[in-house]
KETOR-344609 format. One record per residue: residue in one letter; x, y, z of N, C-alpha, C in turn. Coordinates in steps of 0.02 Angstrom, whole numbers, plus 50000, padded with zeros to 5 digits. Each point is the difference from the previous one (the first is absolute). Layout:
BEGIN
aXYZXYZXYZ...
This chain:
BEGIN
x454195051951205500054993650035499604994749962x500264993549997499584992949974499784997150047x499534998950004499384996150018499964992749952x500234995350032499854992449950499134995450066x499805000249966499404994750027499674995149992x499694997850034499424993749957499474999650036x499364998849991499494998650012499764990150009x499874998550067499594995049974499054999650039x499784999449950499175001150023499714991549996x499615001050080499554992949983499255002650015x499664996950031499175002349985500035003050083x500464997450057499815004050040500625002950049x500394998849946500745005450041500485001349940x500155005350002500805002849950500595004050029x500415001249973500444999350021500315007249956x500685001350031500495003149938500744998550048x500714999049963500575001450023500255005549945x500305006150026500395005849972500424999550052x500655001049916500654999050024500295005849972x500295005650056500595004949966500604997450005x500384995549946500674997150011500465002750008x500065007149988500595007350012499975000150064x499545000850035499995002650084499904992650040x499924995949948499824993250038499584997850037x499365002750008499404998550024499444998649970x499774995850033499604995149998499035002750029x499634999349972499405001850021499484994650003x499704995350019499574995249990499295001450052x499534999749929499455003250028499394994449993x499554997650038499524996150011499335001450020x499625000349968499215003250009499865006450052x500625004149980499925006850052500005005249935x499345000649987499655007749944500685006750020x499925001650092500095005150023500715000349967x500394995450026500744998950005500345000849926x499554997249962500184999249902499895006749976x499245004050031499995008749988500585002650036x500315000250050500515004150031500774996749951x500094994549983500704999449972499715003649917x499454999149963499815003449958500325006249972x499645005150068499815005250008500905001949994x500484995750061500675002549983500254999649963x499874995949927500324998049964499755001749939x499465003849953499714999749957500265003749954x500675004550008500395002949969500684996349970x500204994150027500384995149977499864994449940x500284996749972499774995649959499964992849999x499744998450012499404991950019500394994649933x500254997350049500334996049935499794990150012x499644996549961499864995449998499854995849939x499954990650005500044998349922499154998649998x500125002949940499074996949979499755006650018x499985004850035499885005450042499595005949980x500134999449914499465004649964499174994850004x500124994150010499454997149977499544999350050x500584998750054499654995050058499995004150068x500625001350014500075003250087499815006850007x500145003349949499795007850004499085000650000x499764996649975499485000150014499754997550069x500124996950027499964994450067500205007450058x500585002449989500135007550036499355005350002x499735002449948499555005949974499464996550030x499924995449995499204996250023500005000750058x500704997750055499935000050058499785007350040x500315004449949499975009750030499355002449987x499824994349947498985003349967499764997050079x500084993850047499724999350033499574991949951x500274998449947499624994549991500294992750038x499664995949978500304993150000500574996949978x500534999450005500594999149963499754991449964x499784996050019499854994949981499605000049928x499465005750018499295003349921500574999649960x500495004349994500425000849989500494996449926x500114996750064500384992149970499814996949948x499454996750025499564995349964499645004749909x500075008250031499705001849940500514999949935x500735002150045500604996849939500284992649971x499834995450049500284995449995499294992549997x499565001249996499664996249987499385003649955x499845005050002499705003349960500425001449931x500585001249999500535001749952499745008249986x500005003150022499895006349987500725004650027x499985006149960500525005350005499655001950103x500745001250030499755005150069499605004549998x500245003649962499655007649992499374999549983x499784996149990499194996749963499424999650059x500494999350052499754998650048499485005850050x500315006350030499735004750005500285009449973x499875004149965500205005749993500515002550054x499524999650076500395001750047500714997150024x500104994449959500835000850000500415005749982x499845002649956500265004049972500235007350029x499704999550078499995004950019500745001650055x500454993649983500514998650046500414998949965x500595004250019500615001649952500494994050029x500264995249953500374994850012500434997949959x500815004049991500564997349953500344994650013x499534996349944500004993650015500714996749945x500344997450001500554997249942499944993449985x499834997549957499644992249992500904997749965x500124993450054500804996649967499954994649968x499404999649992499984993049941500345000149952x500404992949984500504998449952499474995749919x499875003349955499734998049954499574998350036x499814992849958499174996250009500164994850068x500554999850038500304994650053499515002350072x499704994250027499845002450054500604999850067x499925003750036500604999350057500184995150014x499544994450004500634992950026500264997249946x500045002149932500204996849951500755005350016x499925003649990500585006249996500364997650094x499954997950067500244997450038500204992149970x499644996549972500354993149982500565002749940x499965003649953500534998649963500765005850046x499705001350039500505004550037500484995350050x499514991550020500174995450037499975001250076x499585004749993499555000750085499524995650018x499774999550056499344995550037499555002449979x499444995149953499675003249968499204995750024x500264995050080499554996850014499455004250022x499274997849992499375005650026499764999850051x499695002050041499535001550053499594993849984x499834996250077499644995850001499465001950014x499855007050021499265002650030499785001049917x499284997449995499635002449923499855005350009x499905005049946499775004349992499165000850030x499424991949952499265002150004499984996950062x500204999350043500075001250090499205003050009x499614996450013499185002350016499995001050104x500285003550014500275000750073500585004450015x500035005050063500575002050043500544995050001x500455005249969500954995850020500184998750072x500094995650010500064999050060500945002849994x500145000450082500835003450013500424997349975x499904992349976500704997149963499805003349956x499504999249944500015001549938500035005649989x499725004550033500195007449992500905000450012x500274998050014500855000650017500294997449956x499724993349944500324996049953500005005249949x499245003449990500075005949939500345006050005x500105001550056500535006250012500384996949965x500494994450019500594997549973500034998049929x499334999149963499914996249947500055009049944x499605005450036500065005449977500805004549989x500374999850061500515001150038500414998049931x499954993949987500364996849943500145004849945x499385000149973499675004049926500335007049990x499775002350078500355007849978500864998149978x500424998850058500534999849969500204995049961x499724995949982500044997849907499805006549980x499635005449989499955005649966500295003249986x500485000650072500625005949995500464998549968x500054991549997500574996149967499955000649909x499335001649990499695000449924500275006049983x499985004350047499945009349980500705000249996x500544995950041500425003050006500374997149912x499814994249985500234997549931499835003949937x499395004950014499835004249955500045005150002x500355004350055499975007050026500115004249942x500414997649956500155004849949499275002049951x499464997050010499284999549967499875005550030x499675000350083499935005450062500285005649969x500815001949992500385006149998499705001449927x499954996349959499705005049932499194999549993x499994999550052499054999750002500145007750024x500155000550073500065005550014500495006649971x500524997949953500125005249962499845004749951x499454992649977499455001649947499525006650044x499714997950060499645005650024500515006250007x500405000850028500535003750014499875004549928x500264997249976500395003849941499465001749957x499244999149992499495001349970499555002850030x500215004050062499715003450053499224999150029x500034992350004499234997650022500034997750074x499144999850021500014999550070500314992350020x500094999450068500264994950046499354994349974x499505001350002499764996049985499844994049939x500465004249964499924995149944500624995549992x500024998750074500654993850020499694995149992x499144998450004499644995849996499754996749914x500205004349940499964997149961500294997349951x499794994749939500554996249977500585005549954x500334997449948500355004949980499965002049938x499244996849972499635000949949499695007350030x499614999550054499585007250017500505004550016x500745000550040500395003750003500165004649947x500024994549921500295002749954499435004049953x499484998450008499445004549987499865007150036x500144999050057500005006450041500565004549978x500484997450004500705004549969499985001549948x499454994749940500165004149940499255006649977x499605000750074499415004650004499444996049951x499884996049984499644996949971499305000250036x499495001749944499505000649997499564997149969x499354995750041499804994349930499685004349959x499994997349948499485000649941499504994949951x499564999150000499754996449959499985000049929x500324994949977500474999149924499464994749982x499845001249910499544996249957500304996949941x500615002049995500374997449963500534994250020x499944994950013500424994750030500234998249922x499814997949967500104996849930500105004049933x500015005550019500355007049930500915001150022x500124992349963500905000550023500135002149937x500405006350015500775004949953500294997450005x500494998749946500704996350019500445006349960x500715001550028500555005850006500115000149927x500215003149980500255002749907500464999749988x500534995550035500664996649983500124992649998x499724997850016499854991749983500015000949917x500474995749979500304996149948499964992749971x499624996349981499784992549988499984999549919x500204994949975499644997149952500164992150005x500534996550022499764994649992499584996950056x500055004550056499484996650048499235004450004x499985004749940499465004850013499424995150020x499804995249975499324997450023500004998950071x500514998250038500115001150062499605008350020x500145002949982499635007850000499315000250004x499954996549917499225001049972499554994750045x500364995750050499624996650039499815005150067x500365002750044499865003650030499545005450004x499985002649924499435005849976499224997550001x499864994750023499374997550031499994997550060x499985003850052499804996550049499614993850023x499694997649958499454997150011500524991850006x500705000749949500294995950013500344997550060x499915005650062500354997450048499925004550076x499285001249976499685004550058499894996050057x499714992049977499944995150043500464996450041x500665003450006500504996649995500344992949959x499865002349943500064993749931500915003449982x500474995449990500465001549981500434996749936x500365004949947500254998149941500584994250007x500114995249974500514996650001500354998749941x500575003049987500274999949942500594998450011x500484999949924500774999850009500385004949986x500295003150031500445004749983500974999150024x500155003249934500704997750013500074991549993x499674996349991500194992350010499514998550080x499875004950036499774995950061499415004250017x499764993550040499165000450019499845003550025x499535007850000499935004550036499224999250003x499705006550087499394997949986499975010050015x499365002249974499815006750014499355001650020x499895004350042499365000350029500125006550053x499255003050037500035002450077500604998250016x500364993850022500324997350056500875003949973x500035000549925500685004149986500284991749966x500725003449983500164995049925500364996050049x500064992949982500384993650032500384997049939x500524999650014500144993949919500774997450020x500034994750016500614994049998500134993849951x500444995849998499984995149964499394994350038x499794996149955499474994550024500604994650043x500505000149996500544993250052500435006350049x500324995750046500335002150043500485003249953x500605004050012500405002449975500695000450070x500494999549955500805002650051500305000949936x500295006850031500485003049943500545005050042x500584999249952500615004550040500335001649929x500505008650009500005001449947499785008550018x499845004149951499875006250010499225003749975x499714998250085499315001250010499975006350023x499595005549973499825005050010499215001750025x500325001950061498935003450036499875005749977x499455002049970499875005949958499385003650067x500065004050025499425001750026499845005149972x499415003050006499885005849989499955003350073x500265005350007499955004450082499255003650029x499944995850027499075005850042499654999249926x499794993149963499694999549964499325002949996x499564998150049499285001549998500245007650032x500305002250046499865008050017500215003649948x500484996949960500275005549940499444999449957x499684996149994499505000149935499405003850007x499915000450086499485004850018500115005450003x500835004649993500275005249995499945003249940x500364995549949500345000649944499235001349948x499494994549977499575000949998499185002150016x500115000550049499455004950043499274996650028x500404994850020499534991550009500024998750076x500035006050039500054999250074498815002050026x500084998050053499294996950018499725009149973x499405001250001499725005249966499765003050076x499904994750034499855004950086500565002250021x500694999349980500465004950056499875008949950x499805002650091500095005549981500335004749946x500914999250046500615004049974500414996149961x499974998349927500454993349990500845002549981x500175004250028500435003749997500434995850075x499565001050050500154995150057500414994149975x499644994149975500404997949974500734997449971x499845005449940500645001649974500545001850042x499825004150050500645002350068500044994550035x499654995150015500144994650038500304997249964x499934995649922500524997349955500845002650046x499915006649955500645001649984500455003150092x499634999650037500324999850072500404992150001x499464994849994500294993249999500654997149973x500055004549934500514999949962500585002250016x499835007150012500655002550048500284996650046x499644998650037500074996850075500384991449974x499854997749964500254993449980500725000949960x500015005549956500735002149978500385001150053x499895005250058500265001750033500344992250063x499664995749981499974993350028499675001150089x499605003150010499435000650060499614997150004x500234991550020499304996249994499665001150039x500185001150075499315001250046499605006849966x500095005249974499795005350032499434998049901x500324997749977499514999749925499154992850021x500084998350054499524993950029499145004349984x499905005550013499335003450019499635000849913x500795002049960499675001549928500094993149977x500344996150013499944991649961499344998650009x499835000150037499104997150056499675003049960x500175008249964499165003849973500164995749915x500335000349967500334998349925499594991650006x500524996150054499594993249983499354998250022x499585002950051499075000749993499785002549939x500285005949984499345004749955499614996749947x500554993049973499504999049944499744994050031x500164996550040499454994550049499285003650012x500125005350048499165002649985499765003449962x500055000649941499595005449965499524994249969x500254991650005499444996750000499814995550036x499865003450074499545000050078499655002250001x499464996849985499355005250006499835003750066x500374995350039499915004450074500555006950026x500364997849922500355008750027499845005149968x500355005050027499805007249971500504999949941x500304998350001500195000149927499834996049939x499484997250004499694994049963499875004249910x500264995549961500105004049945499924993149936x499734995550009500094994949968500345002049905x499655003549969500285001949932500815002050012x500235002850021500695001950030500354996050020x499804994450034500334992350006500164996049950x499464998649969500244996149939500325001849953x499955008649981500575002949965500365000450021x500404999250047500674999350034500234990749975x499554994650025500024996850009500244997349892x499475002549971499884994549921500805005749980x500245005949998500205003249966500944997950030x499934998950060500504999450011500324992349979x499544994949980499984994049957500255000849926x499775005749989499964999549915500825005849981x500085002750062500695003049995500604998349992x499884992350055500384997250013500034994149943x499414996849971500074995849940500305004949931x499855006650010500315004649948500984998449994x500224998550070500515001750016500174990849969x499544995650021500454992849995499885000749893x499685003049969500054996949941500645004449955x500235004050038500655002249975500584997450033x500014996550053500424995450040499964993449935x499484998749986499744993949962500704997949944x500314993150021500624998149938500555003250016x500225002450041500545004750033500224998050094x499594996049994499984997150090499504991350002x500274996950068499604993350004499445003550055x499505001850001499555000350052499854994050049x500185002850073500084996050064499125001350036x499895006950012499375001050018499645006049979x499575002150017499525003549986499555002350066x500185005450050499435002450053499715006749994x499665001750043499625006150006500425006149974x500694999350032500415007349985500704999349985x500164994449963500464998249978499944994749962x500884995049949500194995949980500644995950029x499964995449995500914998050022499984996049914x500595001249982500194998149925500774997850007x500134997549953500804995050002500255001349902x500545003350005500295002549968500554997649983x500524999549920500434997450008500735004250036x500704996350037500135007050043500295003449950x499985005249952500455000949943499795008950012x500615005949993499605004850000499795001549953x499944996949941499465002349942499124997550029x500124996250013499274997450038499855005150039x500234999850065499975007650067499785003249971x500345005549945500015006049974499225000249942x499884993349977499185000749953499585000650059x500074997550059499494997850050499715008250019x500735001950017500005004450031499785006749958x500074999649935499695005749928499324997650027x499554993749973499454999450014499585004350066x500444997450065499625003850053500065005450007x500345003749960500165008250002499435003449956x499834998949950499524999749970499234999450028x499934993750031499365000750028500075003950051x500465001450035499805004450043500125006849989x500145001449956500195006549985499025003549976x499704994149945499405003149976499424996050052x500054997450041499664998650064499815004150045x500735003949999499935003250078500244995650071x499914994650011500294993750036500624998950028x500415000350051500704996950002500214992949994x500624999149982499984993250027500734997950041x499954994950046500625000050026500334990949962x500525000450021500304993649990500324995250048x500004994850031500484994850039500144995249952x500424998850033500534994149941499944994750062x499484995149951499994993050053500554994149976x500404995850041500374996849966499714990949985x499514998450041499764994250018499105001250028x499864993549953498945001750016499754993449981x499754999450058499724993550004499015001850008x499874996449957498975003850007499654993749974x499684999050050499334997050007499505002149943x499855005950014499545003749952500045007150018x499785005849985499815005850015500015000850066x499444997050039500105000150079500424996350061x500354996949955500434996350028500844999549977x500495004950030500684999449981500645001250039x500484998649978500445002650048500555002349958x500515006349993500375002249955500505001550041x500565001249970500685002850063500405006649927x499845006650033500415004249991500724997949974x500265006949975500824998849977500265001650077x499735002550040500485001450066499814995550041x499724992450007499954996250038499314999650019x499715005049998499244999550046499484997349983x499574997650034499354995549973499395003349978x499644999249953499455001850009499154994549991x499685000450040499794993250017499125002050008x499604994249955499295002449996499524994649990x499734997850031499574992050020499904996250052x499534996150011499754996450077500794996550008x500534998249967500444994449980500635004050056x500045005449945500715003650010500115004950021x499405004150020499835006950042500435002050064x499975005649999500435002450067499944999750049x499834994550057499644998350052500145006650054x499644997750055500085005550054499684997650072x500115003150045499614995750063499364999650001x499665003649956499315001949998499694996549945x500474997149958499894994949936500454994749994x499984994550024500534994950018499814993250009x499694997349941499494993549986500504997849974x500294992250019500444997449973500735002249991x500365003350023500685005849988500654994449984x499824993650022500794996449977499824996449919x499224999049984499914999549927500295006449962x499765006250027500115004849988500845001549964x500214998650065500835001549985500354994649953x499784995650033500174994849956499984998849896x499785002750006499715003449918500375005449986x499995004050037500445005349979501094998950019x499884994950037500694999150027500444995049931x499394996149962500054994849907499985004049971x499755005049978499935004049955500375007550004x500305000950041500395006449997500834998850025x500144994050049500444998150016500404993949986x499514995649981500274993149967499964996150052x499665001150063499974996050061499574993049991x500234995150004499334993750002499595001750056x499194996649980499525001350038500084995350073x500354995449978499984995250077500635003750036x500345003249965500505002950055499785005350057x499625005549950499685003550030499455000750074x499634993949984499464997050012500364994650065x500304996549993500374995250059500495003150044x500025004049974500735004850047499625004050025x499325001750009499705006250046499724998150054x500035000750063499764996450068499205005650024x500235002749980499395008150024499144997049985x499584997650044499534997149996499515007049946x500015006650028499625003249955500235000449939x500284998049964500215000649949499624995749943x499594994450058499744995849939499174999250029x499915004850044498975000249991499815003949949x499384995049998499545003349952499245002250043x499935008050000499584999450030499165001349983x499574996549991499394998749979499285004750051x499335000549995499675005350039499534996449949x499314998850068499394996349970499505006849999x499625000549946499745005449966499304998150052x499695008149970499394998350049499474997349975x500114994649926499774997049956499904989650057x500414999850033500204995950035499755000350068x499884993150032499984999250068500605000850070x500414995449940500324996650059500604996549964x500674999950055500614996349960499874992150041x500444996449954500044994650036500764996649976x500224996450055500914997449989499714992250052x500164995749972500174992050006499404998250043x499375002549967499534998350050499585003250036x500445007250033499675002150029499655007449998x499825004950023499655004749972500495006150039x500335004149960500325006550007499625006550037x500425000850059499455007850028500345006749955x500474999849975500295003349964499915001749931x499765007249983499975001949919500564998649956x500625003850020500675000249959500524992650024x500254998949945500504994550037500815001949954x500204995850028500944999949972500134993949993x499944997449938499984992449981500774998249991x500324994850003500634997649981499794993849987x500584997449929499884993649970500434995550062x499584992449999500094997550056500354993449973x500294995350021500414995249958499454992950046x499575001750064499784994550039499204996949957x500044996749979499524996449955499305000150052x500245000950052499285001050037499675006650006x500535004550007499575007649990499554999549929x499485003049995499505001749943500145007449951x499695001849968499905004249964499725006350049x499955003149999499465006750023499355003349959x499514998250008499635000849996499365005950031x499375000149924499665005350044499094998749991x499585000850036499434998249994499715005349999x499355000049942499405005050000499374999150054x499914993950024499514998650060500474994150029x499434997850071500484993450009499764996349979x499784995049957499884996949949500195000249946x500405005949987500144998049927500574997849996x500225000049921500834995349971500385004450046x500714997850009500435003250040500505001749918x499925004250001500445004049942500845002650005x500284995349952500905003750027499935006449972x500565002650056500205007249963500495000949939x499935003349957500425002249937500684999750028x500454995349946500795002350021500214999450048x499784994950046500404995850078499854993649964x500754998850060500054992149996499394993850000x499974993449984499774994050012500025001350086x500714999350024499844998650083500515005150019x499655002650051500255006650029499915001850070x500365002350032500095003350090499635008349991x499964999250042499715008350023500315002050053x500445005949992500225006650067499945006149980x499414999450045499575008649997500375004050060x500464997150041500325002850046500725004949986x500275004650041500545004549990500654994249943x500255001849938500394994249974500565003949995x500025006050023500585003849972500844996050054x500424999649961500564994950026499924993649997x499374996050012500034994449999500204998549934x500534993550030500224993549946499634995549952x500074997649948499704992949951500114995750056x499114999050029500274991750013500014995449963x500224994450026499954993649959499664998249935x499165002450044499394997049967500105003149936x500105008549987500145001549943500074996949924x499524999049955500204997549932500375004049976x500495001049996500335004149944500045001049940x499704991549974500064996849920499495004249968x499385000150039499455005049977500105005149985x500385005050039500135007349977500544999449941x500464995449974500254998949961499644998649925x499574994650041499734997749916499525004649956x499645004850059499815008049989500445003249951x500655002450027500335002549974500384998349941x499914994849995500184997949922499494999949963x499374998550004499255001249969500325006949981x500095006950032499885005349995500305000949954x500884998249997500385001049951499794997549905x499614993950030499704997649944499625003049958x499595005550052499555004649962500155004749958x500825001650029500155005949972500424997149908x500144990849994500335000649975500554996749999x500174999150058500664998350014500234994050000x500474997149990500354993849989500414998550081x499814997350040500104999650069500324995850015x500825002250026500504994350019499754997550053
């Protein structure tokens, strides 16, 4: 059974609402110890599902069963800034599968505003130096009431995260309890990892098939650390275009925008970093069985030939952590020398691979585990391309796969948009990214860009023909660097807002203050003058007030960036 909850604590009353949405009940509990131990007690075998929940509420729970203060509590996470657990040992003594649904770095009302829910706040403050009186105790039920199911509404957009969290346990035969951790510690546990203390961070091997001479100094730079231990990185040219190398892995695009159509080829290499930890024997030095491993690889494989995407989710999860933590110092697999040899070697493999590409292809980009390159379409061309990559991968060890892109439009490295020979998009930047309800800042700039550049749509068509009010917030969240918002004057009770460009010369900017005295500061990337609805927007219409010209003249900026010559 799921358990979704929330906690709210003030200095002299707290609270919890748990919601089982399967059986449909509702639990709301208010300064009754007894009543929170007895739903506890029934429930401690189920899994506790809430956002923020590793950080914040699960602790607020354990404190209440130690018999402490839920408030000590509070204040020790949230104004102290300290970890829960910091707090007393005897948490620890209360078993609580807890499932934390936080969406990246978004706090919940950011993830409700771009979802276009009511994302207005509780007028009761939190530092409340006094008993809630009965309204206010009833406003926070409702203000809580909210949160959870915004939660369920979060979980349910990510459930597929949940099912391979838990398949991962499943299928790696670990306890229930480690529903509670991220999927960095999951994947440490599954791969039996054991720390060890390693003295060698900076005695990097590099593999005995790497091939260089005209970029060898590219090599002979790497063979000192000292060049780039600090995170200092090489910037050179290769192939004709600007690449940079370092820790961070190889980057290299043209210095201008680029659009090209014609016969573009994506070169990847397959399970780059796990093959290299296979193939060369560059996997973390704490897993136990590295044989494990290797059977997880090649299960994945199967399972993906066989075309089983759900059931391959548990081994995708262990392949793409393992080499994230081996340099975490806080994990058990912490292996720093083993990182960077994964990291410099799989650079210098891959530059092995572009200087025999070199005069035989136009180089488009350059990333971590691949190229996209543009070829002339001739099969004498294909067929050298294709000798070349047979070759490196033959004395590599390495696979590589191929897509045939027909059209690519790029910003730079982190910024592009390409369309397959079978129609489909593939899309990577703040600009042109794959929005979602849970990521949905701006979505008619969004489309609008992609509707010029993949369809031939004008931006004002796009853009004037859409009535759907969410389509064009942007939604903003004052850091805890900040006091306070402010809109045409007056002072905001509200953290998060949902800004829309406003066409009425009297609305203001939105703004945010560090004290009340200081400058009133606009926010990044909103309008001159702008409306605010922090309220439910889903269905509502463009009114009037709406600028539209703004989200337009946006969207031609954008196109501009990439390049483009904008009818």
């Amino acid at each position: 059974m799921l358990i979704f909850y929330d906690a709210e604590v003030f200095k002299y009353d707290w609270m919890f609402v748990l919601i089982d949405p399967f059986n449909r009940t509702e639990d709301i509990i208010v300064n009754d110890t007894e009543r929170f131990e007895a739903f506890y007690n029934e429930h401690k075998n189920d899994i506790w599902i809430g956002y923020n929940s590793r950080n914040y509420d699960q602790f607020i729970v354990k404190g209440i069963l130690c018999g402490f203060n839920p408030y000590d509590i509070s204040n020790h996470i949230i104004k102290k800034k300290k970890n829960g657990y910091q707090f007393s040992r005897l948490l620890n003594n209360f078993q609580l599968y807890n499932y934390d649904v936080a969406y990246k770095f978004n706090s919940l009302k950011q993830c409700e505003g771009f979802m276009g829910n009511d994302i207005r706040e509780t007028s009761v403050p939190f530092d409340i130096d006094r008993k809630l009186t009965p309204e206010e105790i009833k406003q926070t039920i409702h203000y809580c009431r909210h949160d959870v199911e915004q939660s369920i509404e979060v979980f349910l957009e990510q459930k597929s995260d949940f099912d391979a969290h838990l398949d991962v346990i499943k299928t790696f035969k670990l306890p229930l309890s480690y529903i509670s951790k991220t999927q960095a510690q999951l994947t440490a546990a599954a791969l039996g990892c054991k720390r060890q203390d390693h003295n060698d961070e900076w005695e990097i091997s590099f593999v005995p098939t790497i091939q260089l001479n005209k970029y060898k100094y590219i090599w002979d730079w790497f063979r000192d650390p000292e060049n780039y231990k600090h995170g200092e990185k090489l910037t050179v040219d290769v192939c004709g275009v600007p690449h940079t190398f370092g820790l961070g892995g190889i980057h290299g695009a043209p210095k201008i925008p680029i659009y090209r159509k014609g016969l573009i080829i994506h070169v990847d290499v397959t399970s780059y970093y796990p093959s290299l930890m296979i193939v060369y024997d560059l996997l973390s030095r704490n897993v136990k069985d590295k044989q494990i491993f290797k059977d997880i690889y090649d299960k994945r494989v199967a399972l993906k030939k066989a075309g089983k995407k759900k059931e391959q989710a548990p081994y995708k999860i262990i392949l793409n952590a393992t080499f994230g933590i081996t340099n975490d110092p806080y994990s058990l697999a912490y292996d720093p020398r083993r990182n960077h040899e994964v990291c410099i070697n799989g650079q210098l493999l891959l530059l092995d691979l572009l200087e025999n590409l070199e005069g035989h292809c136009e180089l488009l980009q350059s990333n971590t585990d691949g190229l996209i390159i543009m070829i002339p379409d001739t099969d004498e061309a294909f067929n050298t391309i294709d000798d070349i990559c047979y070759e490196w991968e033959q004395r590599t060890g390495m696979g590589l796969g191929f897509d045939i892109i027909t059209e690519i439009w790029q910003k730079d490295v982190n910024n592009y948009l390409f369309k397959f020979d079978d129609g489909k998009l593939e899309r990577k930047g703040a600009y042109v990214k794959e929005l979602s309800k849970l990521d949905n800042d701006l979505p008619i700039v969004n489309k609008a860009l992609i509707e010029y550049m993949a369809n031939n749509v004008p931006v004002k068509d796009t853009i004037l023909n859409c009535n759907d009010l969410k389509m064009f917030q942007k939604v903003v969240k004052i850091s805890g660097n900040y006091l306070r918002g402010v809109h045409n004057g007056e002072v905001l009770n509200d953290k998060t807002f949902r800004v829309f460009a406003s066409n009425v010369s009297s609305d203001s900017y939105i703004g945010k203050q560090k004290s009340v005295r200081a400058t009133v500061e606009k926010f990044g990337n909103t309008p001159e003058h702008c409306f605010i609805d922090n309220s439910d927007i889903n269905g509502k219409s463009v009114p009037p007030k709406l600028d539209r010209w703004w989200y337009i003249d946006l969207a031609v900026k954008r196109l501009l960036d990439f390049g483009l010559e904008v009818k």
